[in-house]
Backbone bond lengths (Angstrom), bond angles and torsions (degrees), N, CA, C in turn:
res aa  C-N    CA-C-N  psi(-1)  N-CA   C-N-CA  omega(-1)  CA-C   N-CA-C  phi
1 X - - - 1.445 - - 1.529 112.64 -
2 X 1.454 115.65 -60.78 1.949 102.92 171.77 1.274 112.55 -56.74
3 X 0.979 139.69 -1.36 1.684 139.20 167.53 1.570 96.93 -73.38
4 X 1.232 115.46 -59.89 1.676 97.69 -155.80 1.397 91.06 -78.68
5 X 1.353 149.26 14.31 1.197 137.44 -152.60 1.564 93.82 -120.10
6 X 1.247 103.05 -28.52 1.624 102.44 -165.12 1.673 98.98 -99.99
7 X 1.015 92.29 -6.42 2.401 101.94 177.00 1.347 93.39 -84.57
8 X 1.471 129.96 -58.27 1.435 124.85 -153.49 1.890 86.52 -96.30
9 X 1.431 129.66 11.15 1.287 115.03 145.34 2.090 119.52 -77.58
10 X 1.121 79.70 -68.38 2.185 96.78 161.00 1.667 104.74 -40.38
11 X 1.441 123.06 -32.68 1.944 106.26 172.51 0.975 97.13 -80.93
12 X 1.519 149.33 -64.33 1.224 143.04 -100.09 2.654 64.53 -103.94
13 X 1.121 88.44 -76.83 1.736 76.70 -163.57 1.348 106.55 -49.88
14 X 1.375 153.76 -3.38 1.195 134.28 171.08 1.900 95.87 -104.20
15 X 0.937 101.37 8.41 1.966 100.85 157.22 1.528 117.91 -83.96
16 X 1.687 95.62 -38.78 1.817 90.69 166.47 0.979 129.93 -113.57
17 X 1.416 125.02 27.19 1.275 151.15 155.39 1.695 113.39 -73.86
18 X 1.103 118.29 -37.70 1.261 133.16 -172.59 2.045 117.71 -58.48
19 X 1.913 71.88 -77.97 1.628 55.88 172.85 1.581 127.95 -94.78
20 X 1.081 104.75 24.92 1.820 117.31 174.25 1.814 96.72 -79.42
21 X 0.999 102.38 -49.00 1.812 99.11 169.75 1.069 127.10 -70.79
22 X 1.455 125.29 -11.06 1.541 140.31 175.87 1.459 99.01 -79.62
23 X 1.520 112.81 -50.99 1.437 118.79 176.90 1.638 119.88 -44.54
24 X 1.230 100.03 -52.77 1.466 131.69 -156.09 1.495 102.33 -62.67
25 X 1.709 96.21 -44.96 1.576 108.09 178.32 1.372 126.37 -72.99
26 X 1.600 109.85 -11.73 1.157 110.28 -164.70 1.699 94.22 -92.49
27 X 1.448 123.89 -27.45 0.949 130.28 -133.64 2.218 101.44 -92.75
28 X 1.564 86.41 -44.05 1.421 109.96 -173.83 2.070 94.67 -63.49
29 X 1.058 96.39 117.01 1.627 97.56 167.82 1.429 126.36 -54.88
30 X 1.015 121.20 129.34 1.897 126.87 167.50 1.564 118.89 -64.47
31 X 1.052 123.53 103.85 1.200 111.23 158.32 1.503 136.62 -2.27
32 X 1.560 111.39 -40.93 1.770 108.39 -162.83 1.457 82.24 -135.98
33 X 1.906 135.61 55.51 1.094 132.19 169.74 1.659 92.74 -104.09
34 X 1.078 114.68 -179.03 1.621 144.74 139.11 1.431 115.18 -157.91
35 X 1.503 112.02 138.22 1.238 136.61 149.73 1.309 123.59 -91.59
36 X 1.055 116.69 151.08 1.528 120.46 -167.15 1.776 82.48 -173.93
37 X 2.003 85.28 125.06 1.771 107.05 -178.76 1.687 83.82 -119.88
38 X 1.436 79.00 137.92 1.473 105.67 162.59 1.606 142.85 -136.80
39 X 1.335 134.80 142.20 1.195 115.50 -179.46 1.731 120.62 -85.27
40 X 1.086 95.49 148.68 1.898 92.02 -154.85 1.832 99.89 -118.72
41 X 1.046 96.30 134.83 1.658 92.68 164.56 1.750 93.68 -158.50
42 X 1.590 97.90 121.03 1.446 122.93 177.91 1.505 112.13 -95.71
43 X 1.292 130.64 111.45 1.486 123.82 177.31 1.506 113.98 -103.23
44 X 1.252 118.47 130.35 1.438 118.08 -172.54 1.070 104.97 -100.38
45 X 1.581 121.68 -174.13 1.148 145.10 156.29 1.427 120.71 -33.44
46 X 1.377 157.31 102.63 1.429 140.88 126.01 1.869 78.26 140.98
47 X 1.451 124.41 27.05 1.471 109.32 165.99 1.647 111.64 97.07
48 X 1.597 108.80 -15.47 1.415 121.31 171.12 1.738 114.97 -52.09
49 X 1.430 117.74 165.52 1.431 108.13 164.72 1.232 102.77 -175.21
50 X 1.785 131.85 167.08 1.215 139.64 170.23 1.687 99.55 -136.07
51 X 1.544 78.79 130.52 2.121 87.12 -179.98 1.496 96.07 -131.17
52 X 1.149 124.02 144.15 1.653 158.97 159.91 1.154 136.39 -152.61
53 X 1.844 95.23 -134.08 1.492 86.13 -176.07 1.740 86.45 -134.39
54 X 1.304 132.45 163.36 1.069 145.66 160.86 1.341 127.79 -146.26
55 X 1.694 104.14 147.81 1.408 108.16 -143.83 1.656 81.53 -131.09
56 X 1.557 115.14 140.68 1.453 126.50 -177.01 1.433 106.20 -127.29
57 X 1.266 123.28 128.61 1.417 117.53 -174.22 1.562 91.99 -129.62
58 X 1.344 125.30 123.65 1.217 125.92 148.95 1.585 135.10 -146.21
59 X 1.476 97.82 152.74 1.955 104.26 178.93 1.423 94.53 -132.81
60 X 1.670 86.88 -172.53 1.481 95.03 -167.37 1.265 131.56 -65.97
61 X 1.846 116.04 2.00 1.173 120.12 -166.68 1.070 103.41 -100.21
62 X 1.379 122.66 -15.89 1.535 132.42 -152.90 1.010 117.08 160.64
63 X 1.631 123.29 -153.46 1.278 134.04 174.01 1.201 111.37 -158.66
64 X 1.408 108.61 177.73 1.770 111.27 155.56 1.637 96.86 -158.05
65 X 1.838 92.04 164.70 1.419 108.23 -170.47 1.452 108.12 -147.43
66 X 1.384 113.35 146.93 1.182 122.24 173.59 1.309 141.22 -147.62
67 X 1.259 131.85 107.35 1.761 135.14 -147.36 1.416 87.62 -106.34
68 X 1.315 104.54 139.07 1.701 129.59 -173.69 2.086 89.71 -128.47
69 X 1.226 97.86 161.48 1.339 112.47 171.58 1.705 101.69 -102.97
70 X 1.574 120.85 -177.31 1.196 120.74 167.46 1.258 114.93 -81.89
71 X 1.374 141.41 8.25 1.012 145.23 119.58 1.133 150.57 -24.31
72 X 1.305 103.70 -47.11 1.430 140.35 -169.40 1.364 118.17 76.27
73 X 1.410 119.31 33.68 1.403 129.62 -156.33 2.373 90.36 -101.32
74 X 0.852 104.07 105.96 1.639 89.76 175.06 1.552 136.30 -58.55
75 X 1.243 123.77 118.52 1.265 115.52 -163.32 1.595 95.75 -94.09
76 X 1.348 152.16 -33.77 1.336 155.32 166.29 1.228 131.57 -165.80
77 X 1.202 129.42 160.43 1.355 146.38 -168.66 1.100 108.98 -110.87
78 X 1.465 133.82 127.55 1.881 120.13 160.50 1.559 106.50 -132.48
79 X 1.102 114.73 119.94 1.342 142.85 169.94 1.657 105.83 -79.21
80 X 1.547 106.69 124.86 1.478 113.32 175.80 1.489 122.82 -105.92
81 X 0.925 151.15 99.19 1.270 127.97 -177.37 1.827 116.79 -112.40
82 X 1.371 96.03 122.60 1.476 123.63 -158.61 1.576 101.02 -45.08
83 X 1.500 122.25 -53.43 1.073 145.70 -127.12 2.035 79.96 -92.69
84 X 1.243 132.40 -34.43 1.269 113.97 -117.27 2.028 62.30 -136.80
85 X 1.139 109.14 -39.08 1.829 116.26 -174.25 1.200 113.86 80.70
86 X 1.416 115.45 16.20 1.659 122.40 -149.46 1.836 92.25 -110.83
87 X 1.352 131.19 121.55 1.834 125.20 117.88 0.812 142.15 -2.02
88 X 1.532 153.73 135.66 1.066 127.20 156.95 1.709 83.36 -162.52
89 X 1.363 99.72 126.42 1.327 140.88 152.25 1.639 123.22 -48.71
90 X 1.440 116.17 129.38 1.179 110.34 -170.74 1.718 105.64 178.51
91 X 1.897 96.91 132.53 1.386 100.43 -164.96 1.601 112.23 63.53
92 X 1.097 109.98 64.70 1.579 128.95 170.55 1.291 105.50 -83.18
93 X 1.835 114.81 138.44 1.485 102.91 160.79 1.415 102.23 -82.62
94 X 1.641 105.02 167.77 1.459 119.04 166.62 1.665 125.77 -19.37
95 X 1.716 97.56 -60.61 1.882 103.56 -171.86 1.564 87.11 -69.84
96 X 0.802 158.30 -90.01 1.369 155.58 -141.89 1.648 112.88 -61.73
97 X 0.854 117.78 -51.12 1.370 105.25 175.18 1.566 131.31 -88.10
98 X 1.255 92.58 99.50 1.636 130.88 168.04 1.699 92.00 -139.08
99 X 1.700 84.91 148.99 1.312 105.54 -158.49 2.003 103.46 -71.86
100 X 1.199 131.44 -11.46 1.646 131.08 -176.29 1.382 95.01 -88.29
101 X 1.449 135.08 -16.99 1.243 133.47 -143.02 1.690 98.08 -115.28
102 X 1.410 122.31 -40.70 1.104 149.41 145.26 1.810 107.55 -30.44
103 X 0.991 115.97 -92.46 1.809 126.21 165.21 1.192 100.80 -33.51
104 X 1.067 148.24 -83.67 1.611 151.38 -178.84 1.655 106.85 -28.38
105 X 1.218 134.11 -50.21 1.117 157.94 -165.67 0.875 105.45 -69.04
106 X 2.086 119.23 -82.88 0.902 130.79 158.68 1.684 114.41 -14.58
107 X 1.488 116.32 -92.34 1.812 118.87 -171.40 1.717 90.63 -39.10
108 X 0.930 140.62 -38.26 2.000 116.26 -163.23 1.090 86.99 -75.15
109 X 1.467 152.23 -64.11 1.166 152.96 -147.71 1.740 102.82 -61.92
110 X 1.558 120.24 -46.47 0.877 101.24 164.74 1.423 148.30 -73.16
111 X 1.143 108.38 4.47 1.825 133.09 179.29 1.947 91.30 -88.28
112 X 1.422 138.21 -47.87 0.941 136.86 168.95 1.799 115.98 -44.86
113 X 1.585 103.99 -53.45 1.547 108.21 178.04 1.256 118.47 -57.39
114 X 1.356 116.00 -45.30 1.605 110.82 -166.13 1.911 98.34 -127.06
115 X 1.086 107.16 90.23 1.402 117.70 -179.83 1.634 105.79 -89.29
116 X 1.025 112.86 27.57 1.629 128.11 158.23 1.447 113.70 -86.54
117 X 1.378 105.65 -64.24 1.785 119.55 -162.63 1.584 83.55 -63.84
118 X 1.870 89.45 175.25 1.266 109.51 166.95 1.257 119.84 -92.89
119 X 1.416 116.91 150.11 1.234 139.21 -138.32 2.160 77.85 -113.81
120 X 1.784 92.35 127.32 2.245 101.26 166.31 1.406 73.42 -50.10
121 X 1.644 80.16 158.14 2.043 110.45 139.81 0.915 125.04 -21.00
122 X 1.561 115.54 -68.80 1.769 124.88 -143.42 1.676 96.13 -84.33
123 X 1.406 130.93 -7.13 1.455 125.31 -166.51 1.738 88.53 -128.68
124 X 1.945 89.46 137.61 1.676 91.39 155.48 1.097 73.36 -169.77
125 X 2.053 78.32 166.49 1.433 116.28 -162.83 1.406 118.46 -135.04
126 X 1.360 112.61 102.44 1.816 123.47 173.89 1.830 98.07 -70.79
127 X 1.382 82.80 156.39 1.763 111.33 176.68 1.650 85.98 -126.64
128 X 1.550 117.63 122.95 0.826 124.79 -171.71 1.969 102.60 -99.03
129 X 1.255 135.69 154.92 1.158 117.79 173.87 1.659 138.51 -58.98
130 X 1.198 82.14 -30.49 1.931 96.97 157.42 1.370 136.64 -79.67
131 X 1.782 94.10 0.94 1.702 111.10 161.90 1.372 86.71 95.29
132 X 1.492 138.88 14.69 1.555 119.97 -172.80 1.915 92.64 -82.31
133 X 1.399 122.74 154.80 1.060 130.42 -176.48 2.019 107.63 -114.54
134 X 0.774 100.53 94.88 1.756 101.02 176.84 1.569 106.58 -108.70
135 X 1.450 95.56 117.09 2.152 123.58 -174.23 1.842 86.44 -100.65
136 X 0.926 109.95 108.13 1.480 124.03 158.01 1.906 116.25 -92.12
137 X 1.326 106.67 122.49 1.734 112.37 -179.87 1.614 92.29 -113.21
138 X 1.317 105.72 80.01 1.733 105.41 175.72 1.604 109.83 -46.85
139 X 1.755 116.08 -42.70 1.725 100.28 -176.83 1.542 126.30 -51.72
140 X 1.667 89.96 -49.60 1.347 102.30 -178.59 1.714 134.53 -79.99
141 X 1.513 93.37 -8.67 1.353 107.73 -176.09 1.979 114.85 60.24
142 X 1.273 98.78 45.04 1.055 127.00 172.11 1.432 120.67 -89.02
143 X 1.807 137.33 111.81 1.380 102.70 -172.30 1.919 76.45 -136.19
144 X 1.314 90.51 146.22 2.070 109.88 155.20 1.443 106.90 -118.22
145 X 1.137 91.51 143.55 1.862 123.57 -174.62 1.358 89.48 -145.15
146 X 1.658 97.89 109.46 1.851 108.48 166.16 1.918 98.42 -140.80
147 X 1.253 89.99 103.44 1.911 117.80 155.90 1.255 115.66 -54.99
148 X 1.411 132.73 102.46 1.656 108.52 170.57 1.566 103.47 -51.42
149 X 1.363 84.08 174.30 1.426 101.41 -171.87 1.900 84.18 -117.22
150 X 1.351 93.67 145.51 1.942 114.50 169.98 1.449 103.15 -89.93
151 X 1.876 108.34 124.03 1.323 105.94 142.62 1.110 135.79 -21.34
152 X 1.820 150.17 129.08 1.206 107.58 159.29 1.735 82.15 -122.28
153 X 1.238 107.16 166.89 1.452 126.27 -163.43 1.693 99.28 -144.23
154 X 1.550 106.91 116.27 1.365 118.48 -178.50 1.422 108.30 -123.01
């Protein structure tokens, strides 16, 4: 009997041990990260648009990204992975996720990750002098406008 008592003591604390170190890890900065927040406003097709805030995290393996509304309601996630050069979409709202809309998305996002390679035709991307970043998708008539956003420190 103190055997199983002292096992299902060791699960129950290595249950909240777990993700307190997941936390912990996420939290402590990497050496070869950067973040870079930005203000985002996406204008679509027919006068449509999505404006927030977006947050870019990347290292050498990859990246990740994430557009919030002023809400704070999330409109998507894109995961980069260096190795593979590939997008991937994730946590779509409703209007956006359909699968052509997704792909479309996806490729701009990847012109954002690796601003080395060359950029298709139908997309380019000015560096504005105030660091604003505007991704133009001439086919689709797709445009991003992301402003960093300033520290402010009080």
């Amino acid at each position: 009997m103190p055997y199983s008592t002292s096992t299902s003591r060791n699960r129950r604390c290595l249950v909240r041990l777990v993700p307190a170190l997941f936390l912990l890890a996420n939290i402590l900065p990497a050496k070869a990260q950067e973040l870079r927040r930005y203000g985002a406003h996406i204008t679509l097709p027919g006068g449509k648009g999505i404006s927030g805030i977006c947050i870019i995290r990347t290292d050498k393996d990859g990246g990740a990204m994430s557009l919030f509304n002023e809400f704070g309601i999330k409109a998507f996630d894109a995961v980069y992975s260096a190795g593979k050069d590939k997008v991937e979409l994730r946590n779509v709202i409703k209007p956006l996720n359909r699968r052509r809309a997704r792909k479309i998305i996806a490729k701009d996002m990847k012109c954002l990750f690796a601003p080395g390679k060359k950029t298709p035709k139908s997309r380019t991307i000015r560096h504005r002098d105030d660091g604003t970043l505007v991704l133009s998708n001439k086919r689709f008539k797709i445009t991003y406008h992301l402003t960093p956003l300033k520290d402010v420190v009080e």
